[in-house]
Structures are given as C-alpha cells and as structure tokens.
mmCIF file as Biopython writes it, N, C-alpha, C and O atoms, coordinates in Angstrom:
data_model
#
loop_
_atom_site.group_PDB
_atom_site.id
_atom_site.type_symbol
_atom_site.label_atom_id
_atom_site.label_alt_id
_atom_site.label_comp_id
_atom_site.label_asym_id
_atom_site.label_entity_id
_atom_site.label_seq_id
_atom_site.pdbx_PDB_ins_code
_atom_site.Cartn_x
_atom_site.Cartn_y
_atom_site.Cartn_z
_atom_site.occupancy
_atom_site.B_iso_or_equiv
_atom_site.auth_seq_id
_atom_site.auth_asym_id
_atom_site.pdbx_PDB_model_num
ATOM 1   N N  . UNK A ? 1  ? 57.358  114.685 179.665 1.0 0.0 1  A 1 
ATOM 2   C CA . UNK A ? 1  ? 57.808  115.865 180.380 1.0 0.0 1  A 1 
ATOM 3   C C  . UNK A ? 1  ? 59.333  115.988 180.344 1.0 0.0 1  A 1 
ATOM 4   O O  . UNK A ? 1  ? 59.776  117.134 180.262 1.0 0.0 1  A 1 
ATOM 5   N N  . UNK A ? 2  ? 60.275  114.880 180.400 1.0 0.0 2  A 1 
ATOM 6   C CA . UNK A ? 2  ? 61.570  114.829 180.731 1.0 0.0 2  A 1 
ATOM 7   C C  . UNK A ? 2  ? 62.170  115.188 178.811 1.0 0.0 2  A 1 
ATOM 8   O O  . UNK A ? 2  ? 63.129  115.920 178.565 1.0 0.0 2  A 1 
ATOM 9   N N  . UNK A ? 3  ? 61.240  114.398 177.604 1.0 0.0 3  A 1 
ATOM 10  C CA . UNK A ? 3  ? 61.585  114.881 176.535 1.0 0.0 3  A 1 
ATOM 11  C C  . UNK A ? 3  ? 61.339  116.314 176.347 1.0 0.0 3  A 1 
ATOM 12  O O  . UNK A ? 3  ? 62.273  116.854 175.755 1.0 0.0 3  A 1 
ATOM 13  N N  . UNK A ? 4  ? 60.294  117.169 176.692 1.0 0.0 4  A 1 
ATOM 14  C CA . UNK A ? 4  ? 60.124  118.441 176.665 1.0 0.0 4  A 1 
ATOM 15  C C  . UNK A ? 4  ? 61.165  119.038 177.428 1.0 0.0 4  A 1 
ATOM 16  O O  . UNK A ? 4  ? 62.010  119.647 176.771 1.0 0.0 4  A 1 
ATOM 17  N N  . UNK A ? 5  ? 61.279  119.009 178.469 1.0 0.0 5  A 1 
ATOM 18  C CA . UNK A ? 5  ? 62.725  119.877 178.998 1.0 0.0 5  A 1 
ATOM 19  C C  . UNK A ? 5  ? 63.987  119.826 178.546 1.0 0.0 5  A 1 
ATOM 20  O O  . UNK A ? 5  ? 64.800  120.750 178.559 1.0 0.0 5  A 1 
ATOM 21  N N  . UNK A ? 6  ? 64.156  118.632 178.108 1.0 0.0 6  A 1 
ATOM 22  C CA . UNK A ? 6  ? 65.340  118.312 177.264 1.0 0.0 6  A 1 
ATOM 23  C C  . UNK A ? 6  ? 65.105  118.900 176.026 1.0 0.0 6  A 1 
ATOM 24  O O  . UNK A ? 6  ? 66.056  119.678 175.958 1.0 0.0 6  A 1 
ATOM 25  N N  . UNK A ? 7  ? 64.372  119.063 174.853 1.0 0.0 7  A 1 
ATOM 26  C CA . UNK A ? 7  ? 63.849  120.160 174.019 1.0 0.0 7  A 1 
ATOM 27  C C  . UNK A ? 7  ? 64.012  121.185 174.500 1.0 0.0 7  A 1 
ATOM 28  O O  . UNK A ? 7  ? 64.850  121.846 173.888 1.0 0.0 7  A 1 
ATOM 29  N N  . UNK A ? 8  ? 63.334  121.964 175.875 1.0 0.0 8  A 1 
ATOM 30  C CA . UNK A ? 8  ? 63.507  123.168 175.886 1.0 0.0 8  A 1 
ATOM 31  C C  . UNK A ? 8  ? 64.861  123.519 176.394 1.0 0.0 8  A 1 
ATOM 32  O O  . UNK A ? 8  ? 65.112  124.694 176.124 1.0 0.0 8  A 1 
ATOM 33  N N  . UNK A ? 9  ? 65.952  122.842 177.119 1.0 0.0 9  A 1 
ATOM 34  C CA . UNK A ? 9  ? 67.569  123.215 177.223 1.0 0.0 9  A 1 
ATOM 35  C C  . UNK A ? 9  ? 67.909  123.533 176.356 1.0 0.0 9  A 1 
ATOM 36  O O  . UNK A ? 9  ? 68.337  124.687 176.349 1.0 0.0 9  A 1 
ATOM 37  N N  . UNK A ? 10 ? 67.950  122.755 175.077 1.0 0.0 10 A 1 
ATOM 38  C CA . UNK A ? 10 ? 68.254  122.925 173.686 1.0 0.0 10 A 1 
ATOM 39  C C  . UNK A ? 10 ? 68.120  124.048 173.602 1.0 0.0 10 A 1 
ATOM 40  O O  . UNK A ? 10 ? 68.945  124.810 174.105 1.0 0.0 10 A 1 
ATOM 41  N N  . UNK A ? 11 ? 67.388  124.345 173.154 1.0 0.0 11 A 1 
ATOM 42  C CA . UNK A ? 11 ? 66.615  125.796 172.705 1.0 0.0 11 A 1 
ATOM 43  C C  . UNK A ? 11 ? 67.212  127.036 172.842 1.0 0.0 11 A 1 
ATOM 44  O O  . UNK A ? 11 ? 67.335  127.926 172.001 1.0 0.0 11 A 1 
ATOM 45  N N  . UNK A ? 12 ? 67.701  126.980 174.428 1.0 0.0 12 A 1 
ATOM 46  C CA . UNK A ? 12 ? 67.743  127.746 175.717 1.0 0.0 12 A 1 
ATOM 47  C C  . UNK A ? 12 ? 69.806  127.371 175.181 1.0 0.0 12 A 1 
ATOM 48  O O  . UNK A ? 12 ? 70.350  128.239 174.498 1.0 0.0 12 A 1 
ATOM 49  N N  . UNK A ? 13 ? 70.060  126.983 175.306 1.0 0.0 13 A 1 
ATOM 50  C CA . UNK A ? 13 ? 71.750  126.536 175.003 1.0 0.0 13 A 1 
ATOM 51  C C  . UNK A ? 13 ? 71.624  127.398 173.691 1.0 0.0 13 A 1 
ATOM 52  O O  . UNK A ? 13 ? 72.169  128.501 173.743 1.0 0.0 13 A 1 
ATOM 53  N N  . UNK A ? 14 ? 71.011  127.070 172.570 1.0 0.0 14 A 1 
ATOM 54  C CA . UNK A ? 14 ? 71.137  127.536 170.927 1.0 0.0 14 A 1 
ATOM 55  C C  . UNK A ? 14 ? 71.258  129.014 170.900 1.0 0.0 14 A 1 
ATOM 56  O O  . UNK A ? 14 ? 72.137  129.730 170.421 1.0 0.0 14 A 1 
ATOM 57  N N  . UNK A ? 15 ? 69.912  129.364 171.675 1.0 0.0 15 A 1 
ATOM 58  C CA . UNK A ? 15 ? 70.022  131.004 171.704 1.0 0.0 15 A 1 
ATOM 59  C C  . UNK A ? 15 ? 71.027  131.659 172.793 1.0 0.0 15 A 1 
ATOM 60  O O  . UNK A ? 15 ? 70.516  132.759 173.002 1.0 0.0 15 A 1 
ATOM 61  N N  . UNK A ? 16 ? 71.463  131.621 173.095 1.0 0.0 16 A 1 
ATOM 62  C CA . UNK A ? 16 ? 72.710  131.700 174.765 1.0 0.0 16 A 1 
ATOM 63  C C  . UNK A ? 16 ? 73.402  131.838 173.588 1.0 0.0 16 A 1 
ATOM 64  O O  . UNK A ? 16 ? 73.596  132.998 173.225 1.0 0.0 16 A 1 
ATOM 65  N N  . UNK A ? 17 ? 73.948  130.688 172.695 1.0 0.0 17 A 1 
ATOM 66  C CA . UNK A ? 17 ? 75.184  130.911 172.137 1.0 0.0 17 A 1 
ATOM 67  C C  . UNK A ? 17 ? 75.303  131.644 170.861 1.0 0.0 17 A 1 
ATOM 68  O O  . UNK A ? 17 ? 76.356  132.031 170.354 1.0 0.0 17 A 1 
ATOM 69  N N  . UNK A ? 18 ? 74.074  131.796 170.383 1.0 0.0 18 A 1 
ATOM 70  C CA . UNK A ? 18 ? 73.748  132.567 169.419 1.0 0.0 18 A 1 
ATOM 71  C C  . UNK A ? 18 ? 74.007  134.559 169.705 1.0 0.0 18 A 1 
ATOM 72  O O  . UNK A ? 18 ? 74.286  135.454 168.907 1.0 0.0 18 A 1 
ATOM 73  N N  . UNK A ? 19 ? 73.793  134.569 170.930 1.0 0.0 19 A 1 
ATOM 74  C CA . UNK A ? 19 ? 73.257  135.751 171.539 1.0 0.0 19 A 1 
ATOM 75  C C  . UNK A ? 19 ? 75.066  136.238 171.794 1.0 0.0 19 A 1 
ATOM 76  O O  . UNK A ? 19 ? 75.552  137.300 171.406 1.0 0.0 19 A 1 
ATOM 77  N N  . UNK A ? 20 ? 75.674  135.333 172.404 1.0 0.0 20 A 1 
ATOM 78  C CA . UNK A ? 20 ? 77.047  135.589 172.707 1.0 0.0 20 A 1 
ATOM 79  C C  . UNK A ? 20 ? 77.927  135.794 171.896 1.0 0.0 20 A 1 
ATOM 80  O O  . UNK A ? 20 ? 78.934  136.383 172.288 1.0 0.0 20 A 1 
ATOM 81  N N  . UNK A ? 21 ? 77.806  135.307 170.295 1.0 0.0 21 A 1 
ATOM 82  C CA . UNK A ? 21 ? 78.400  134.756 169.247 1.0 0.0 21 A 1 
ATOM 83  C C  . UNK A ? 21 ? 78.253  136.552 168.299 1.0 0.0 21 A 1 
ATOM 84  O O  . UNK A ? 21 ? 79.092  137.234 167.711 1.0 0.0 21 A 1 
ATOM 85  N N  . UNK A ? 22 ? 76.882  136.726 168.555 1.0 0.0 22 A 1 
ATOM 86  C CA . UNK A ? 22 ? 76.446  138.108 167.953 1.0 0.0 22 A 1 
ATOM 87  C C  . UNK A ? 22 ? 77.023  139.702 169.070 1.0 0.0 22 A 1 
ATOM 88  O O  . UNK A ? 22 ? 77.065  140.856 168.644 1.0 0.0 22 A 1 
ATOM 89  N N  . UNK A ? 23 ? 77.388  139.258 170.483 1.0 0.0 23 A 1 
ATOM 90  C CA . UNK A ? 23 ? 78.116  140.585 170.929 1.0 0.0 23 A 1 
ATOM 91  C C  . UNK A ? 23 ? 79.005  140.100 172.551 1.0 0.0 23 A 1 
ATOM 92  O O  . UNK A ? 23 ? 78.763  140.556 173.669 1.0 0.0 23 A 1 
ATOM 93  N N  . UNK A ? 24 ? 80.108  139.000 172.156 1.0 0.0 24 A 1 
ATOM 94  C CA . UNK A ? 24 ? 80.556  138.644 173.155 1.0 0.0 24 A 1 
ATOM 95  C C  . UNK A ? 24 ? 81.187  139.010 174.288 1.0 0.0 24 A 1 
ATOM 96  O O  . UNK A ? 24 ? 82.264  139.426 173.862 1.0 0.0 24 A 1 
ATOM 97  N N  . UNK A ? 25 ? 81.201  139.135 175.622 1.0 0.0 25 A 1 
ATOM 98  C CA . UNK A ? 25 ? 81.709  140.254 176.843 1.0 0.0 25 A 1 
ATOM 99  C C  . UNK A ? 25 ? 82.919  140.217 175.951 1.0 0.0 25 A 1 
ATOM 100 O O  . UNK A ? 25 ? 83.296  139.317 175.201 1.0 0.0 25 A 1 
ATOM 101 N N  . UNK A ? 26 ? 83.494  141.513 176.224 1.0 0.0 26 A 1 
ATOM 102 C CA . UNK A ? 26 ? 84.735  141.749 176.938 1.0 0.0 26 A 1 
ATOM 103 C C  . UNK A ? 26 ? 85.762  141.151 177.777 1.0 0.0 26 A 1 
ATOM 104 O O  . UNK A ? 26 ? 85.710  141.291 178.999 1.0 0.0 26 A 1 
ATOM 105 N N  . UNK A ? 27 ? 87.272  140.081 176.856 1.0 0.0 27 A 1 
ATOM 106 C CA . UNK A ? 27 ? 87.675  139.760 178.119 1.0 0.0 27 A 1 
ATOM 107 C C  . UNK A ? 27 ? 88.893  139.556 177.175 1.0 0.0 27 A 1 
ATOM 108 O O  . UNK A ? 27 ? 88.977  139.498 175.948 1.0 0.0 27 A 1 
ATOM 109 N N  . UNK A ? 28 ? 89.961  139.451 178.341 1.0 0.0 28 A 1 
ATOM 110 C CA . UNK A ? 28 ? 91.263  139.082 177.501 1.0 0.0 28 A 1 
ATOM 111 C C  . UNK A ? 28 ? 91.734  137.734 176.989 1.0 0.0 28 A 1 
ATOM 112 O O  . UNK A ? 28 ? 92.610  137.519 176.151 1.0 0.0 28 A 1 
ATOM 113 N N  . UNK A ? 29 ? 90.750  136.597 177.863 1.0 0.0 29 A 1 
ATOM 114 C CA . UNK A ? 29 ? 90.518  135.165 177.540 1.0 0.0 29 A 1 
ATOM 115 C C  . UNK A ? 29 ? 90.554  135.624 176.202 1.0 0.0 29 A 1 
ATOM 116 O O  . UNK A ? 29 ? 91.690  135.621 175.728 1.0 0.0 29 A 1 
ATOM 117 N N  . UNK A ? 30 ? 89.621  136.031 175.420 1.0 0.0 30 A 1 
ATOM 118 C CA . UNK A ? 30 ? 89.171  135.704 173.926 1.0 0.0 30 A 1 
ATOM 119 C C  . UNK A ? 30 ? 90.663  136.130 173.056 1.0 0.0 30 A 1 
ATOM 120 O O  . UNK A ? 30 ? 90.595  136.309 171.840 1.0 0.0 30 A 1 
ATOM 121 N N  . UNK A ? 31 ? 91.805  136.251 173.689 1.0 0.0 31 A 1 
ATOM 122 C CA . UNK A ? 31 ? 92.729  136.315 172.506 1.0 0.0 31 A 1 
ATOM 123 C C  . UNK A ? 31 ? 93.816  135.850 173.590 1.0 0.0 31 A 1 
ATOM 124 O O  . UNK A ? 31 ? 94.825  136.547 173.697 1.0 0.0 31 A 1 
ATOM 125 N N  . UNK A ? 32 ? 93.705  134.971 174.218 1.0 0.0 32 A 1 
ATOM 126 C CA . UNK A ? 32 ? 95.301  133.939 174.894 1.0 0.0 32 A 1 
ATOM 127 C C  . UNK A ? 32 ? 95.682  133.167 174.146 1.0 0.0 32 A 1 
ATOM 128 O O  . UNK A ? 32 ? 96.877  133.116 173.855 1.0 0.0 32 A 1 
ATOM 129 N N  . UNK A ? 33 ? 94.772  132.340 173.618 1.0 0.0 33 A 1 
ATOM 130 C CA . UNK A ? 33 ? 95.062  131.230 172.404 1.0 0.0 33 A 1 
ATOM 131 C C  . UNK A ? 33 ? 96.641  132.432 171.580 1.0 0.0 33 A 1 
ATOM 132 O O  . UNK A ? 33 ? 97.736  131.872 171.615 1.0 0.0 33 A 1 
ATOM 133 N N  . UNK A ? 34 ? 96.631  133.274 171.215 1.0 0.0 34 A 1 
ATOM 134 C CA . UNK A ? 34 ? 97.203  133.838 170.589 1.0 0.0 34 A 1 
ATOM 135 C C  . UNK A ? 34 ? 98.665  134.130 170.607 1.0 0.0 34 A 1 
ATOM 136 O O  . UNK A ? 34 ? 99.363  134.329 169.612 1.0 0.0 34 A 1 
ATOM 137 N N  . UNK A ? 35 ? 99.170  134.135 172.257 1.0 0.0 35 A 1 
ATOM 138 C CA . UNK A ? 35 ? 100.381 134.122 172.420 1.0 0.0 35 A 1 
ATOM 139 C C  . UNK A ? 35 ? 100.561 133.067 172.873 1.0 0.0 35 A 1 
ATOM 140 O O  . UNK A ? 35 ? 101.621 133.164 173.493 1.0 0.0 35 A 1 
ATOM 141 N N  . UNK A ? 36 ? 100.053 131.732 172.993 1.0 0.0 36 A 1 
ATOM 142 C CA . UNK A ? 36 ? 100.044 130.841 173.597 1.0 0.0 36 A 1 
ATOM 143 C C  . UNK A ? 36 ? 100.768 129.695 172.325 1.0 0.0 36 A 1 
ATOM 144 O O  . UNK A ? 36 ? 101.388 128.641 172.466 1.0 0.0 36 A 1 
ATOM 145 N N  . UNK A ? 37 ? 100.489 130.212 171.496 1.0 0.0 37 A 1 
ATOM 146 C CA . UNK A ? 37 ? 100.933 128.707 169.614 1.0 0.0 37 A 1 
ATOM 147 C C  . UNK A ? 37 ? 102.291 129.620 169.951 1.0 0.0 37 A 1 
ATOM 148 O O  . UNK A ? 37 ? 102.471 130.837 169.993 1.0 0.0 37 A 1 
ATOM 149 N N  . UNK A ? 38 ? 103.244 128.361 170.192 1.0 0.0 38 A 1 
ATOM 150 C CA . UNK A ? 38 ? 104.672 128.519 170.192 1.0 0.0 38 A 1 
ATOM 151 C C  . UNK A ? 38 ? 105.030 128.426 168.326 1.0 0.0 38 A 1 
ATOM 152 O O  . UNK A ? 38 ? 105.678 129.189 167.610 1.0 0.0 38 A 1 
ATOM 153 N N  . UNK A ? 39 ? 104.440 127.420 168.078 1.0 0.0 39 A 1 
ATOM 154 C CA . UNK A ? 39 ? 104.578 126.699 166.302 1.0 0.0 39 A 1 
ATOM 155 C C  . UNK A ? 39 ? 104.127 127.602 165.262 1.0 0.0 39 A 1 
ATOM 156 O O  . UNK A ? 39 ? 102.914 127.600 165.052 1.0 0.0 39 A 1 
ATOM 157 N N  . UNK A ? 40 ? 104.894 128.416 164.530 1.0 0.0 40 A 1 
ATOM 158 C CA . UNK A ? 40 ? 105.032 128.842 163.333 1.0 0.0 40 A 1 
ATOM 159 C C  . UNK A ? 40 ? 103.371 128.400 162.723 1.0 0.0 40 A 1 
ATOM 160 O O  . UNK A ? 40 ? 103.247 127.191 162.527 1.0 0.0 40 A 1 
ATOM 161 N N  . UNK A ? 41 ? 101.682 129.571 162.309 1.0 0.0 41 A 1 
ATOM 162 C CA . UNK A ? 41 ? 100.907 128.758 162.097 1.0 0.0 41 A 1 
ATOM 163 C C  . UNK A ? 41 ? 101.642 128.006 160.706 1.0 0.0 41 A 1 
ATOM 164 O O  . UNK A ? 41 ? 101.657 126.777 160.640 1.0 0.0 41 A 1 
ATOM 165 N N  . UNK A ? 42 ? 102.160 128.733 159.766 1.0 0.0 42 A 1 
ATOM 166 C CA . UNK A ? 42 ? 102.427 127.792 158.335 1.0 0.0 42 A 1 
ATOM 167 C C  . UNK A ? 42 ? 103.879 127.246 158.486 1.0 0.0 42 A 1 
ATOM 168 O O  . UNK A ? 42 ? 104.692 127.182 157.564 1.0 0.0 42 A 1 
ATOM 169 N N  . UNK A ? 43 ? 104.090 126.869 159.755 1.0 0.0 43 A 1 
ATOM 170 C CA . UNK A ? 43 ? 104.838 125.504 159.807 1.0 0.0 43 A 1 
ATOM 171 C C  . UNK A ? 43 ? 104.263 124.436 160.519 1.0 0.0 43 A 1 
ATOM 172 O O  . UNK A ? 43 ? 105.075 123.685 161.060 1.0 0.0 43 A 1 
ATOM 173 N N  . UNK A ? 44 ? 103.082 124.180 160.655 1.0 0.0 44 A 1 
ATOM 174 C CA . UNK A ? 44 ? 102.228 123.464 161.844 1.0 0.0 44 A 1 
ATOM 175 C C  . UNK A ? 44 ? 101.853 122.541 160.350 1.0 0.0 44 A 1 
ATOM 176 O O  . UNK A ? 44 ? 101.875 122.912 159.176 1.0 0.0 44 A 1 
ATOM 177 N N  . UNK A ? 45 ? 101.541 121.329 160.905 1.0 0.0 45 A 1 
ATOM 178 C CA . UNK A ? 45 ? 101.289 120.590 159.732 1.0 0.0 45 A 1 
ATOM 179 C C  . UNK A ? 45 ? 99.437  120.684 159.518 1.0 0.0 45 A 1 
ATOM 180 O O  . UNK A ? 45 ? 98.564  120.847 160.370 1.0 0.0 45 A 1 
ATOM 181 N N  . UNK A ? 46 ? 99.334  120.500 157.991 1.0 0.0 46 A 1 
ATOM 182 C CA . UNK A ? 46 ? 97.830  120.710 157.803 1.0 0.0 46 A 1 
ATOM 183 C C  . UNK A ? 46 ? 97.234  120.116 158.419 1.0 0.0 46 A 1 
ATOM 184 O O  . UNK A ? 46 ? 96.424  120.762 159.084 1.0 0.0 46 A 1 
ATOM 185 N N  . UNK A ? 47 ? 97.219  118.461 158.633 1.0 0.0 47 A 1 
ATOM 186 C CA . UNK A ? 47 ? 96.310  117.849 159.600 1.0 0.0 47 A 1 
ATOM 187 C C  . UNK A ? 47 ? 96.170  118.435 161.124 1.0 0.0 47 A 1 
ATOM 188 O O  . UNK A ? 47 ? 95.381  117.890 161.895 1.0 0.0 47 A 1 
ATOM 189 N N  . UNK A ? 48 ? 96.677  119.161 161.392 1.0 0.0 48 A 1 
ATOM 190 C CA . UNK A ? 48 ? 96.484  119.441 163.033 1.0 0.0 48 A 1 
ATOM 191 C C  . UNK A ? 48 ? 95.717  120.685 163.084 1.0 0.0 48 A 1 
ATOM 192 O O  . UNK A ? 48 ? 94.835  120.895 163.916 1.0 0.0 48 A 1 
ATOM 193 N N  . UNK A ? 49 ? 96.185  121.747 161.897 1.0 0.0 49 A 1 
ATOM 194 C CA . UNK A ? 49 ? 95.314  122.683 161.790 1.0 0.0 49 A 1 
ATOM 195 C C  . UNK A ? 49 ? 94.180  122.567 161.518 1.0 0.0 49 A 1 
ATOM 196 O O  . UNK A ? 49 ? 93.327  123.345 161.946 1.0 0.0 49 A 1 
ATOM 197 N N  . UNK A ? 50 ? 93.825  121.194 160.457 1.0 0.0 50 A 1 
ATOM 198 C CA . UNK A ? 50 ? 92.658  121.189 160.510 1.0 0.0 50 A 1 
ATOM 199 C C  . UNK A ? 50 ? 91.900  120.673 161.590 1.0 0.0 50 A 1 
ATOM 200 O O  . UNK A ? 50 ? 90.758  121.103 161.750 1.0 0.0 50 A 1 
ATOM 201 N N  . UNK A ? 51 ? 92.439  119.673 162.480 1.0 0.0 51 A 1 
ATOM 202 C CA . UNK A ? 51 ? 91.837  119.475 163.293 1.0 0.0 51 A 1 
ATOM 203 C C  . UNK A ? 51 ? 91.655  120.581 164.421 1.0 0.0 51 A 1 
ATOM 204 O O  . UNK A ? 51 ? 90.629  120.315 165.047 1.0 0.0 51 A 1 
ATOM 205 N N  . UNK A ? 52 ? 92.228  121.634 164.869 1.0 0.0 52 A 1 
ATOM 206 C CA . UNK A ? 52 ? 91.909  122.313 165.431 1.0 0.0 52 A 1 
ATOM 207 C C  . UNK A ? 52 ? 91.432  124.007 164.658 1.0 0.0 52 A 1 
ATOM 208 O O  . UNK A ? 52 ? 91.772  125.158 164.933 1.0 0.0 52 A 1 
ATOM 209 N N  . UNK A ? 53 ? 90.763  123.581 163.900 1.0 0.0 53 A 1 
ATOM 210 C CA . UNK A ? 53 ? 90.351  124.748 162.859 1.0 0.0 53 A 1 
ATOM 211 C C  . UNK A ? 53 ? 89.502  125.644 163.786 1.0 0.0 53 A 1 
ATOM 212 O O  . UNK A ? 53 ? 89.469  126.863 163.620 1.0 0.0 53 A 1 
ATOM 213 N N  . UNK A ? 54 ? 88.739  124.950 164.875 1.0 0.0 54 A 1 
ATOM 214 C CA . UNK A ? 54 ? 87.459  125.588 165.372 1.0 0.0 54 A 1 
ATOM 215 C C  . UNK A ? 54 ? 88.288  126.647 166.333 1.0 0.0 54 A 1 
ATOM 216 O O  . UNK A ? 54 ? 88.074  127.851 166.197 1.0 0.0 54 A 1 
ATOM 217 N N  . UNK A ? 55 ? 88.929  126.324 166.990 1.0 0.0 55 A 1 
ATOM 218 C CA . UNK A ? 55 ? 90.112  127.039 167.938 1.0 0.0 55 A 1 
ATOM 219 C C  . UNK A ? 55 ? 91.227  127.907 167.551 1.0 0.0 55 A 1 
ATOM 220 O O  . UNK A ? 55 ? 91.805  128.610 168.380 1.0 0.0 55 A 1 
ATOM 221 N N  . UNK A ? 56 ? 91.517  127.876 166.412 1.0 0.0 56 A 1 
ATOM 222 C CA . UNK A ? 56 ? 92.526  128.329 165.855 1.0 0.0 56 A 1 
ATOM 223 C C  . UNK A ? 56 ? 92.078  129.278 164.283 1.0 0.0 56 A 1 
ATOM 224 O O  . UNK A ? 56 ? 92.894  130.016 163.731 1.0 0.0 56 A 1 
ATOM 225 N N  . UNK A ? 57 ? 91.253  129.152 163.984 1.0 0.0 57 A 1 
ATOM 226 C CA . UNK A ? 57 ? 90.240  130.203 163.032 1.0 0.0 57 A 1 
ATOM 227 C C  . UNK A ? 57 ? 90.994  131.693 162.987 1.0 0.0 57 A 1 
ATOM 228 O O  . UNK A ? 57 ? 91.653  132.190 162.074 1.0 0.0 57 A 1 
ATOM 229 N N  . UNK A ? 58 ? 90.754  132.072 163.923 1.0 0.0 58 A 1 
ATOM 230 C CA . UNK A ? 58 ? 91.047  133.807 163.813 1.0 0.0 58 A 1 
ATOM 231 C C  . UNK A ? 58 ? 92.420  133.820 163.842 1.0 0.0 58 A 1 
ATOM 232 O O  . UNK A ? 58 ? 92.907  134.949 163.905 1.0 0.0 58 A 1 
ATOM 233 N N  . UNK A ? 59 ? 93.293  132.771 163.810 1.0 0.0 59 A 1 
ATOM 234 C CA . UNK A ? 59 ? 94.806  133.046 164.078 1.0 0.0 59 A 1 
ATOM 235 C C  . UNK A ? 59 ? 95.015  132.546 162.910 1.0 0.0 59 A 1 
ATOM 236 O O  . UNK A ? 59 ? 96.246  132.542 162.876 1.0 0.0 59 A 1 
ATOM 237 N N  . UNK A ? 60 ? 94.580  132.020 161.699 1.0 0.0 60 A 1 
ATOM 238 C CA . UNK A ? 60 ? 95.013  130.857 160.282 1.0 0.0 60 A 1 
ATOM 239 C C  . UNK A ? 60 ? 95.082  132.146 159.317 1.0 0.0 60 A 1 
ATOM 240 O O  . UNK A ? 60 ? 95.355  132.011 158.124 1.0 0.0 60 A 1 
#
C-alpha cells in the first residue's frame, strides 16, 4: 500500500509539472532571474553556466 502511493505521488508530481510546463500562470517571478545576473552571460565562465544551465536556459 505505502509502495502504491508512493507510485501514485509520482504520477500525480509528473503530470502537475507537465501540465504547468505546457501553460504556466502568469507571474513576474518567471523572469527575476533576469535582472538579477549582475555577470556579463558570455563573460561567466563555461563551467558555471553549465552548471546552472537548468536556471539560466532562457537567458544563454
């Protein structure tokens, strides 16, 4: 029972983010990252960009 619910969170998390990913609210959060990088992006060194690729995507 405790493996089935844990299966069904999953599930329930996958589509949530799937669902959000395909028409996300409205908010000004989704572009702070933006005035927030003091650092030149192509003066930032590659390793950091890549490490923050997931966060920094729409700004590269």
């Amino acid at each position: 029972n405790l493996q089935r619910n844990a299966t069904n969170a999953q599930k329930v998390i996958q589509e949530t983010v799937k669902r959000l990913a395909t028409n996300p609210p409205v908010s000004e959060a989704h572009s702070a990252l933006k005035y927030a990088i003091l650092t030149p992006l192509d003066k930032a060194p590659a390793a950091t960009k890549e490490k923050l690729e997931l966060l920094l995507k729409k700004y590269l």
